[in-house]
C-alpha positions in Angstrom: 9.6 26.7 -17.8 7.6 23.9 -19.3 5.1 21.9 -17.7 3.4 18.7 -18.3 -0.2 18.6 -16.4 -1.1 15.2 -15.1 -4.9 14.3 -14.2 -5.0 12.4 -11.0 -8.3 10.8 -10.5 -9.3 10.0 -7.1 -12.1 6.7 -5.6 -14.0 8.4 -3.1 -16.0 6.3 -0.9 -18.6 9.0 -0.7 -19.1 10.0 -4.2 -20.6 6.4 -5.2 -18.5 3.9 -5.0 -18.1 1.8 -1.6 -15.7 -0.3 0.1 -18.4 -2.6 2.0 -17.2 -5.4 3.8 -19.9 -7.6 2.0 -19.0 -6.2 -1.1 -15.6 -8.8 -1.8 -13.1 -7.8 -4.1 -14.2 -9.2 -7.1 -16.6 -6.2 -7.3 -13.8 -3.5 -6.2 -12.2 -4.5 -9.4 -15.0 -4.0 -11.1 -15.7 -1.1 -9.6 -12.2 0.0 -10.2 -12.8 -1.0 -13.7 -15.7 2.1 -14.3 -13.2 4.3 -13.2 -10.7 3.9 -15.4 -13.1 4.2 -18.1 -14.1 7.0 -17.1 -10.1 8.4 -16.7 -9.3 7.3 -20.0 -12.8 8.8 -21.4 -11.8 12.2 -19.7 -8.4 12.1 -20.7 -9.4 11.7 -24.3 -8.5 14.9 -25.6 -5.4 15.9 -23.5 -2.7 17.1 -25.6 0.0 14.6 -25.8 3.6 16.2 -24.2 5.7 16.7 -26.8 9.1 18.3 -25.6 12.2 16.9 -24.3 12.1 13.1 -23.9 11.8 12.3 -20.3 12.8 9.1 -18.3 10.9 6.2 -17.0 7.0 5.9 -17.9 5.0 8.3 -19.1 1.5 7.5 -18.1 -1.6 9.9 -19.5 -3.4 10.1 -16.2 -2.9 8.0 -12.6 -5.7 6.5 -10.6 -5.4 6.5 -6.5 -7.7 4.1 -4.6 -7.6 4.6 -1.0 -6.3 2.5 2.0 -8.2 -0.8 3.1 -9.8 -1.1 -0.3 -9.0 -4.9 -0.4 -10.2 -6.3 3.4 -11.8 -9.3 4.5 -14.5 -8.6 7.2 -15.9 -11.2 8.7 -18.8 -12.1 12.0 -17.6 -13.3 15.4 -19.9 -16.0 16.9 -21.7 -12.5 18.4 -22.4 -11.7 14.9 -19.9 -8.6 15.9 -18.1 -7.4 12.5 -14.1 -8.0 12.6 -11.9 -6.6 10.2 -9.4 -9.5 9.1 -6.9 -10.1 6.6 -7.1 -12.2 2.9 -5.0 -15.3 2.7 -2.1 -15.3 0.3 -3.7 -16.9 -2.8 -6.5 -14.8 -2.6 -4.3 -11.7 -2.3 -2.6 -13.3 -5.5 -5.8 -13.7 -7.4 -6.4 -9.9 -6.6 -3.0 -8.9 -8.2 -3.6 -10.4 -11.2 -6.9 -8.9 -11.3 -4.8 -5.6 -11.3 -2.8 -6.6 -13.8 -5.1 -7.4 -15.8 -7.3 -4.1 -15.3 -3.6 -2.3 -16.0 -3.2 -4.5 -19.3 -6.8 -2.7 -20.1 -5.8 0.4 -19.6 -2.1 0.5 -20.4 -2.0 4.3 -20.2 -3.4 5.0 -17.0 -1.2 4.5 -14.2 -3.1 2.6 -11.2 -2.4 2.7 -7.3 -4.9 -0.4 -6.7 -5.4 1.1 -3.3 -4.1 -1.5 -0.4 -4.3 -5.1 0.4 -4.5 -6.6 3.8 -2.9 -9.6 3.8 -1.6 -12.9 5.6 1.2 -15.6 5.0 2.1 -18.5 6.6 5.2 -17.9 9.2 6.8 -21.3 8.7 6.2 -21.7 5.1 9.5 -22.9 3.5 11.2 -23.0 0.0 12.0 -25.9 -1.9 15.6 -24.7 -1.6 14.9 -24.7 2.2 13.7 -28.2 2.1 16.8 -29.3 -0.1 19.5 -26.9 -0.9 21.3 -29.3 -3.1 18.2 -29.7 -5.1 19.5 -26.8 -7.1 22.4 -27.9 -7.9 24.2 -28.6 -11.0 24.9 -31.7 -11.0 22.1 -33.9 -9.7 24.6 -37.4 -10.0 26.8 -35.1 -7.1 27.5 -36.6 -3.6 25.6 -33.4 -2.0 23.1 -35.0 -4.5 22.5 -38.1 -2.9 23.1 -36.9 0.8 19.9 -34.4 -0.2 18.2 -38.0 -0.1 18.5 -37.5 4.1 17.3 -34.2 4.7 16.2 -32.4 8.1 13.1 -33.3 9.9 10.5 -30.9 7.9 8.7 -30.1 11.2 12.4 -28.9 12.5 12.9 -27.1 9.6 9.4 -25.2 10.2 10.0 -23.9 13.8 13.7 -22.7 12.9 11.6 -20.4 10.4 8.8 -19.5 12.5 11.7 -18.5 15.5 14.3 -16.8 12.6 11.2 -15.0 11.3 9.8 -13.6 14.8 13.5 -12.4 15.9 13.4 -10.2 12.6 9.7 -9.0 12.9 10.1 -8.1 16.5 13.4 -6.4 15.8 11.5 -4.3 12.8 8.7 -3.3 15.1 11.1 -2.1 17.7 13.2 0.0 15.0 10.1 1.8 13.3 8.3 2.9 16.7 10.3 3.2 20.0 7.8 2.0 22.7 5.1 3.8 23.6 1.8 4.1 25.9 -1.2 2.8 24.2 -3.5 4.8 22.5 -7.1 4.8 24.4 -8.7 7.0 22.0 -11.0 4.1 19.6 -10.9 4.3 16.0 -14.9 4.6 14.7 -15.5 3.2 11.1 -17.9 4.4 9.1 -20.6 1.6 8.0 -21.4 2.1 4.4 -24.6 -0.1 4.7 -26.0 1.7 7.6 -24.2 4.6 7.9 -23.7 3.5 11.5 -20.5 4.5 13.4 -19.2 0.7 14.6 -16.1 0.1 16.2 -14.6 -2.5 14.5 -11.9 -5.0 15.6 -8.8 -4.7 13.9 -9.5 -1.3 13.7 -10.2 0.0 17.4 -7.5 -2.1 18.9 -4.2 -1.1 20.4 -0.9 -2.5 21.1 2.0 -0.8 22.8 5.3 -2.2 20.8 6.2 -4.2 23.8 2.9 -5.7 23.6 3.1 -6.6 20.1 7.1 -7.5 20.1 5.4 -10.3 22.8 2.1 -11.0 20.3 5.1 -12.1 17.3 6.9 -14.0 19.7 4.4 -16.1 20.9 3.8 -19.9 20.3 0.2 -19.0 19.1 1.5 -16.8 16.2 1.1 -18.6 12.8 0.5 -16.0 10.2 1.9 -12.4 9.6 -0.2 -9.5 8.1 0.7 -7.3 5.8 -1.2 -3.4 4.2 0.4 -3.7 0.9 -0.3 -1.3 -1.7 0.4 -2.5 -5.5 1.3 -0.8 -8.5 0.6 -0.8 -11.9 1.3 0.6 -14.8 0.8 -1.2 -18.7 -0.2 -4.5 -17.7 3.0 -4.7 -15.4 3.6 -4.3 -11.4 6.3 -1.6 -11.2 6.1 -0.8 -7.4 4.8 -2.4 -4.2 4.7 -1.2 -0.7 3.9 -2.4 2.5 3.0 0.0 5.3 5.3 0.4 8.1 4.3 2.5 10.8 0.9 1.6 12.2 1.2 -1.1 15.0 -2.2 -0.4 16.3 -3.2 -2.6 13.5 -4.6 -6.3 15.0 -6.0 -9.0 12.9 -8.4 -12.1 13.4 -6.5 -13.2 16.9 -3.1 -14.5 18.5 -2.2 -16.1 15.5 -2.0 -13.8 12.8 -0.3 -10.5 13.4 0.3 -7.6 11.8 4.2 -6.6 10.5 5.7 -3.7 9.0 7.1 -3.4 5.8 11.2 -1.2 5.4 11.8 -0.9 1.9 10.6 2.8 0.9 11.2 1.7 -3.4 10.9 4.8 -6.3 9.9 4.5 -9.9 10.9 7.2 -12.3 8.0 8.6 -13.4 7.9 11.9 -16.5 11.4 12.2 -15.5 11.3 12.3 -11.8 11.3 10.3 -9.1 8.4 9.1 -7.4 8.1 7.8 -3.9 5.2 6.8 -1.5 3.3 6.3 1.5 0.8 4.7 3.4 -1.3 6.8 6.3 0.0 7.0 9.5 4.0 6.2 7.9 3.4 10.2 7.6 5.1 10.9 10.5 8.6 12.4 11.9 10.6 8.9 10.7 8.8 8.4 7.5 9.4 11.8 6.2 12.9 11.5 6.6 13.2 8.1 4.7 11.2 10.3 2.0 13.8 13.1 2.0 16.6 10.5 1.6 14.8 8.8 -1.9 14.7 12.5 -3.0 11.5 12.1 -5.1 10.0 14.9 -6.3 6.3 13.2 -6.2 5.3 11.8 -3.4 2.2 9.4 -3.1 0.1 9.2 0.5 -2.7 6.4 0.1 -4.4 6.9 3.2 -8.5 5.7 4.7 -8.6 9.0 6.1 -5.5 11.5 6.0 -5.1 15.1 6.9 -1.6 16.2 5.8 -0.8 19.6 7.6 2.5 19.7 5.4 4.4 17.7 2.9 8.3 16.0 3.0 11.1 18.2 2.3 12.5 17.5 -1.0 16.2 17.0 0.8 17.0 20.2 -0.8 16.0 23.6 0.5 15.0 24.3 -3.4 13.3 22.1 -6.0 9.6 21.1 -6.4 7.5 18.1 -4.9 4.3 17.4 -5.7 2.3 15.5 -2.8 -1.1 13.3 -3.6 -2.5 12.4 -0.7 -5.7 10.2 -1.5 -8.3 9.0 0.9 -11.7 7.2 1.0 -13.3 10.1 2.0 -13.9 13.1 -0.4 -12.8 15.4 2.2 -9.7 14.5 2.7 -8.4 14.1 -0.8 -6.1 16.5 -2.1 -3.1 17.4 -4.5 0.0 20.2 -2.8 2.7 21.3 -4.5 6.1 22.4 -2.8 8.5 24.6 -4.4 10.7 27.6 -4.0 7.9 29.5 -3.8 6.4 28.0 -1.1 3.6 25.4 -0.6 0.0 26.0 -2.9 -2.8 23.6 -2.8 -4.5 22.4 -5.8 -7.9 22.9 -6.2 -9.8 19.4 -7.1 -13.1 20.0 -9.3 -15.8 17.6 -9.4 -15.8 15.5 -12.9 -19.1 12.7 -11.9 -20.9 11.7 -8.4 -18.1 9.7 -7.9 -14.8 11.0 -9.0 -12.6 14.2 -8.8 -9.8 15.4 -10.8 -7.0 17.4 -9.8 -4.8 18.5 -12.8 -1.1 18.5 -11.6 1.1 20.9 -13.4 4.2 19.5 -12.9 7.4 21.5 -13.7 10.0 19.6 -16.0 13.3 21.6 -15.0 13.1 23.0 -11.6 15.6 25.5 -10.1 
């Protein structure tokens, strides 16, 4: 059977290269930047697959940044760090800083690790505004009845109360409620190398709780953990996490919301789905066996997978990345009729590892 091996190069937070909240992301790109340098200089002589064409994008290597790569951290008036979440024109200014990195390296596909992130809850479209205003015919009667329009601030709270009946709703459908979870969430200080508990990380909400947080008249922003990616100067997948309502930003007005699309790319002629952390769990794996991917991609802070999704067929082969900020927790498995087999990652600098994925072209 032929095979096509793929280098997977992985950030590790403790090869090198930090994620420090003083850091910003300006210097994560750059940072990002030396590793694909690096990928592209170890992929240099790699023979090129030359068999049957194969579907979708055919990338040389692929780059995986971990979770929370791209967070704002911030001081209370206690000088007490808090974990918080990047407006939306910053988290725009960090896309195109992908993109750009991507158009760079056009051969590498990039997982930009994630992006926490916050938009407004009542912002409205010009449509939204003025519907006619699309119209085309601007001499129309709807035209010139567009002149009177609905009070703007009227418009705004039908948004803000449309948007929090469909947030609450999604919370309730991706996590039936729950007791909360007393257990705090320790985060490793890269500066001191001080174990802090961090808000936004160590807090906990039950789904009651948080249905009650979106619905309140204090709520003006919603968060999102949004991973991007990036392949030839182009975004050809986004996802936002949707599983981890433990997640609490800034205060009562900005509020953390899961994503529900689960979107593939074809990748060397299969399909390729992902993940982000704690979506590894009884619900997510099923919405992973129903995209039938044979790659699957975990971005995770930390992550220990004990197993991988079935492919939705009791045969085949899946290949699982699961990439963390920690060394330790970074690995390749591969799933197929033979059972699962972990890949063994070998150390390439101080900072990176490289897992060479053999990945079979026509499985049984």
């Amino acid at each position: 059977m032929p095979t096509l091996d793929i280098p997977v190069f992985y950030w590790h937070e403790n090869f090198g290269f930090q994620r420090g909240y003083n850091l910003g992301w300006k210097k994560h790109l750059d940072q990002l930047e030396e590793q694909l340098k690096y990928a592209r200089k170890a992929c240099t002589n790699l023979t090129p697959y030359n068999g049957v064409p194969l579907g979708g994008i055919h990338p040389t290597a692929v780059l995986v940044a971990p979770e929370y790569l791209f967070r704002l951290y911030e001081h209370d008036s206690e000088y007490r760090l808090k974990a918080v979440s990047y407006p939306e024109h910053e988290k725009n200014q960090i896309i195109q800083g992908l993109a750009e990195l991507s158009a760079k390296y056009p051969e590498i596909l990039i997982f930009g690790g994630t992006i926490v992130w916050h938009k407004e809850m009542n912002k409205l479209s010009p449509s939204m505004l003025s519907p006619e205003a699309s119209s085309s015919n601007v001499n129309s009667p709807a035209m010139v009845a567009s002149s009177i329009v609905k009070d703007t601030k009227a418009l705004e709270q039908e948004e803000i109360a449309r948007r929090q009946n469909k947030y609450s709703k999604r919370v309730f459908d991706w996590q039936h409620p729950r007791t909360p979870i007393n257990k705090s969430r320790t985060f490793l200080d890269p500066l001191t190398e001080e174990l802090d508990s961090i808000a936004g990380y160590s807090d906990r909400q039950t789904v009651y709780a948080k249905q009650k947080a979106i619905k309140s008249d204090l709520l003006r922003h919603i968060a999102k953990n949004t991973c991007y990616v990036f392949f030839d100067g182009k975004l050809i997948l986004k996802y936002s996490k949707q599983h981890d309502f433990h997640e609490i930003y800034q205060d009562d007005t900005v509020q953390f919301v899961p994503g529900v699309k689960c979107p593939t790319i074809t990748v060397w002629g299969k399909t390729l789905a992902m993940m982000i952390c704690s979506d590894y769990n009884a619900k997510g794996i099923k919405v992973y066996a129903d995209t039938r991917a044979n790659i699957w991609v975990t971005i995770s802070d930390i992550l220990t997978v004990s197993d991988i999704p079935p492919t939705g067929t009791k045969k085949g082969f899946a290949a699982h990345i699961a990439a963390a900020g920690n060394k330790n927790y970074c690995q390749l498995t591969l799933r197929s009729n033979q059972g699962l087999a972990k890949v063994t990652l070998t150390d390439v600098t101080i900072w990176l590892q490289k897992g060479i994925l053999s990945i079979p072209l026509y499985p049984n």
